[in-house]
N, C-alpha and C positions, 0 to 999 in steps of 0.2 A: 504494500500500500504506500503510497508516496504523500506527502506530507501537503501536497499541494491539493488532491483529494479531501485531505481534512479541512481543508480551507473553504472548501465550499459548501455552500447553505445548508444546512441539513435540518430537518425534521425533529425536533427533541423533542421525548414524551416528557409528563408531568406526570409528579409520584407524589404522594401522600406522605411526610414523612410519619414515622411512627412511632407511640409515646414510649417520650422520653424515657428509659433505664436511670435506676439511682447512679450507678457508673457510669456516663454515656463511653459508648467506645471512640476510638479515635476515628474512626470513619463518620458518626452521624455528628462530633464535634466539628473536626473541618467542616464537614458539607453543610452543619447548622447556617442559617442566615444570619450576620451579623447588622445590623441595625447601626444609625448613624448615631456616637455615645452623645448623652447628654452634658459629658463633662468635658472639658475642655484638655483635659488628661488623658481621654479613650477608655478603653475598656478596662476598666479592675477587674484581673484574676478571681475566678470563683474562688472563695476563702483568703482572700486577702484581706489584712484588715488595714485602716487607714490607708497609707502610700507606703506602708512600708515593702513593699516590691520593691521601690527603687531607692533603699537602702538611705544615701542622704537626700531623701526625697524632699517634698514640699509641703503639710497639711496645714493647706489653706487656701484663702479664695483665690478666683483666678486675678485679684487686683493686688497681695500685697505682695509685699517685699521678701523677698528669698531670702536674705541674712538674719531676719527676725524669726522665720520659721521652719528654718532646718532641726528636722529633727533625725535621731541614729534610734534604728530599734533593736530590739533582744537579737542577740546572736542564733542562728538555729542552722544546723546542720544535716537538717533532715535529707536524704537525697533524693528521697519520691518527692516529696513536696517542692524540692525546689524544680524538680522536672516537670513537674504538674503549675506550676506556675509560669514558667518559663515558656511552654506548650499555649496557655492559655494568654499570656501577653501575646506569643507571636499570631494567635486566632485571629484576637479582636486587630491587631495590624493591617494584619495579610487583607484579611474581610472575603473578599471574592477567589483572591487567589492561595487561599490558605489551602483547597483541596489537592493542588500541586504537592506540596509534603508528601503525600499519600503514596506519590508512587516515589520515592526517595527509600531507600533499603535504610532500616527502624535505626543504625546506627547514626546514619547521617543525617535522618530526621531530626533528632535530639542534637546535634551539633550546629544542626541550621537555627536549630528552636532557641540555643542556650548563647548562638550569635547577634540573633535579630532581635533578641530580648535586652542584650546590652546596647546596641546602635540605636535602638526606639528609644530606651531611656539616657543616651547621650545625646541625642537628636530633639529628646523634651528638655531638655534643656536650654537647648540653645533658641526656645521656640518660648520661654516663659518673659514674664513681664518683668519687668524694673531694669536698672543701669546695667550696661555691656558689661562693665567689671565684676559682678554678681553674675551672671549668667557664665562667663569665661571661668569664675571661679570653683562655679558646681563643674563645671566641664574636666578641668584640669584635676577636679579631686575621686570623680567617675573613673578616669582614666589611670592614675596615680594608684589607684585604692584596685585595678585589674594588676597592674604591673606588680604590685604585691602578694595580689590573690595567686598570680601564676609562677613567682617567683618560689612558692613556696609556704607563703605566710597564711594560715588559717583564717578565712573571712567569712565569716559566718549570715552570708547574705545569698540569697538562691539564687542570682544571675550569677554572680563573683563564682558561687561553689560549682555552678555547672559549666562553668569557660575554664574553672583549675582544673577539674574531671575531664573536660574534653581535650584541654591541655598537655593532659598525664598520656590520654591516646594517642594525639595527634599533634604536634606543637604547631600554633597558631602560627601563621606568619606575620613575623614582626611589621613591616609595613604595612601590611594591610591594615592593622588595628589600628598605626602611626594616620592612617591617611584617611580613617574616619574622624579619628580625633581631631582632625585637622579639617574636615568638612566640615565639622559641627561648631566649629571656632567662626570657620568662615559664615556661615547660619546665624551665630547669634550677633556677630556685625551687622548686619541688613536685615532688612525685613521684607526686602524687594530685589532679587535679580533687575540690574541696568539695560540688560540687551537680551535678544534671545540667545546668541553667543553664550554669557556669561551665565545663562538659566541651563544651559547644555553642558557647559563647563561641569558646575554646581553637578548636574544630574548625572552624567555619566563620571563623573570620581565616584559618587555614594556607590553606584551601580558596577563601578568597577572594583572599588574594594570590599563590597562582598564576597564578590563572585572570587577576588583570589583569598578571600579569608577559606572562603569553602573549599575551592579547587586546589589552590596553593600552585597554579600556575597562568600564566599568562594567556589570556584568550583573542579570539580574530574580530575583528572589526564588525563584524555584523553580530557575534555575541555582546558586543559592548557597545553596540547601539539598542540593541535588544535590550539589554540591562538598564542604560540609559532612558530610554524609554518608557520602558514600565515605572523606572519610577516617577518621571514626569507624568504616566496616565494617572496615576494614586495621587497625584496632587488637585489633578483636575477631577477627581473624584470627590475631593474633599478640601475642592475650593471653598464652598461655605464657610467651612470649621474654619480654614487658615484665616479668612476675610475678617469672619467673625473677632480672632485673635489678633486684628488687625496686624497681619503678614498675607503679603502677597507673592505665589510662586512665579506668574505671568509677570513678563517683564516690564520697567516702565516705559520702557523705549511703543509701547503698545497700551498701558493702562498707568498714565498718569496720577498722582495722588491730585481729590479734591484742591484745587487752590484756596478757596475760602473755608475748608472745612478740619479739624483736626487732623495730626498725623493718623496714620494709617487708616484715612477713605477712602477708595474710589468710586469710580460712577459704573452703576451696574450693567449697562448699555455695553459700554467698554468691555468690563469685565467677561463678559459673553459673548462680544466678537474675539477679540486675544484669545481664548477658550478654542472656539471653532478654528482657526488657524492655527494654533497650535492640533488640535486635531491634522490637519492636513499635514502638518508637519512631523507626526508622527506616523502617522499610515505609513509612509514610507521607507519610515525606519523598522516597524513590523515586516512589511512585505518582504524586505530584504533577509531578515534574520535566519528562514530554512539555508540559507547555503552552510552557515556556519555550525547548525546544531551535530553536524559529523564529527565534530571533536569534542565534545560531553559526552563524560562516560552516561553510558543507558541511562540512569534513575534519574540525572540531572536532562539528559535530552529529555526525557518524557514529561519532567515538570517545567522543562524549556515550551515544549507542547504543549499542553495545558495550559499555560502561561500564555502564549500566542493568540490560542482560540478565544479564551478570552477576553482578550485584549481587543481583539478586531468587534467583538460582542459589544463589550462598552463603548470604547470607539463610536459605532456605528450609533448607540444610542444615546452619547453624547451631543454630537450631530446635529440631533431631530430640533427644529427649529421650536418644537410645540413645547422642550423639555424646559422649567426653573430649573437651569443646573445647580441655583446657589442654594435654592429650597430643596429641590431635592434632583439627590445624584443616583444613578442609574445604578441598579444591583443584581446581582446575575441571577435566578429563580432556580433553585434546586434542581427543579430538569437539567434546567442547562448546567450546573455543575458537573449533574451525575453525564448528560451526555460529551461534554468535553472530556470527563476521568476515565468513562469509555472509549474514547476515541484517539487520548494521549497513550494512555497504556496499552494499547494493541497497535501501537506505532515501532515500528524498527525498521531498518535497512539490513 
């Protein structure tokens, strides 16, 4: 079956999912629908209490001050729970494309999980309110407080304790971690990309140091616009939420701030054409991406896949001129999860 087959329209049934188990398993968690959060934080981990997931986190409203409400919570060393928390931060993230995991072999599930659970909360970071120096400073103590946890040092915090475990299997590569930490630097400087250049720049570094935290080697140019990409679509997905936080991912070279109105406005009009252009601008960084999926080993080609098809899905319903995308942003319907998960995992060459 050729990959360009999968690309075209297809038919997906609609399934009922079915009630929920006191355990859910890890299938009807991905493929659950994830809901736009009401907090400004995203999705709290089932059983998490306060913020303490992210260790020196923040409890408090989204207006005060970082340095008044840093708080450190009890040490806990649990390994399931930190992997049960880890799993359920990368859910509420992912949202549409958290059923991608699925087809990832269980080990590299848990390493992608105990990855994107650290860069989501150095990435909030750099996306909270008050002075650049407050923001720089949680950043640099996230970061600092891994280099310890990997080094050896006992941290008793469940993203920390599952990036030292994964550590112990696989040693992270040093750059890669160096070049997030360093994207999220560049994040809480601006609240707005200047060009679409510099919104490109921004997207494919995130997009590419993932990919070599997971892979641990260097990828081809249509993977790393592929990467790039998706995560420019998950911006435009939850354009709202950033507008709301006033940060803007669309550049201003295209969506100017308000002149007469506080910092971080703009005009919605705007906002919604820059949106649909960048749509165009992206399609063709999707189209491109089958040449390169031949050099990902299987599990990652397959969630490469999955990833694709629904990309071109939102995409297209982003588009629709009838769509609020600021009220409301388009969401993949279980059908179509399950029929994308079908049609990524019976892919191969």
């Amino acid at each position: 079956m050729s990959l360009l087959s999968l690309l075209q329209p297809a038919t997906l049934f609609q399934m009922t999912p079915p009630d929920r188990p006191s355990r859910p398993s890890p299938l009807q968690s991905l493929l659950g629908t994830s809901p736009r959060p009401d907090s400004p934080q995203g999705e709290r981990p089932e059983g998490a209490e306060g913020e303490s997931w992210r260790a020196d986190s923040l409890s408090r409203s989204r207006h005060s001050r970082l340095d008044v409400e840093i708080s450190r919570p009890a040490e806990d060393f649990d390994e399931e729970k930190a992997a049960t928390l880890c799993a359920g931060v990368t859910r509420g993230l992912l949202g549409d494309f958290a059923p991608a995991l699925l087809l990832l072999p269980g080990t590299e599930r848990r390493r992608a999980q105990a990855l994107i659970a650290y860069a989501h909360t150095l990435f909030d970071f750099a996306r909270q309110h008050g002075v650049e120096g407050e923001r720089l400073a949680q950043i640099n103590r996230w970061e600092f407080t891994l280099e310890a946890a990997l080094s050896g040092q006992p941290v008793g915090q469940p993203i920390f304790l599952r990036m030292a475990r994964e550590n112990e299997r696989r040693r992270w590569p040093v750059d890669a971690l160096d070049e997030l930490a360093a994207g999220a630097r560049r994040r809480a400087l601006r609240r707005q990309p200047a060009t679409v250049a510099d919104a490109e720049v921004d997207a494919l570094s995130l997009g590419r140091a993932v990919a070599a935290a997971l892979l641990e080697k260097s990828l081809n140019a249509e993977i790393d616009g592929l990467a790039s990409a998706l995560v420019r679509l998950w911006s435009l997905q939850h354009l709202g939420d950033e507008v709301d936080r006033r940060r803007c991912p669309l550049p201003a070279s295209e969506v100017a701030e308000v002149a007469d109105g506080e910092p971080g406005q703009w005009d919605r009009s705007q906002l919604l054409a820059s949106a649909r252009r960048e749509c165009e601008r992206l399609r063709g960084r999707f189209l491109k991406a089958p040449r390169g999926l031949a050099d990902l080993p299987p599990g990652y080609r397959r969630a490469a896949v999955f990833s694709l098809l629904a990309a071109l899905r939102l995409l297209t319903e982003i588009e629709d001129a009838d769509r609020d995308l600021l009220a409301s942003p388009p969401r993949l319907g279980l059908g179509s999860r399950i029929g994308f998960l079908v049609r990524a995992r019976w892919f191969g060459w």
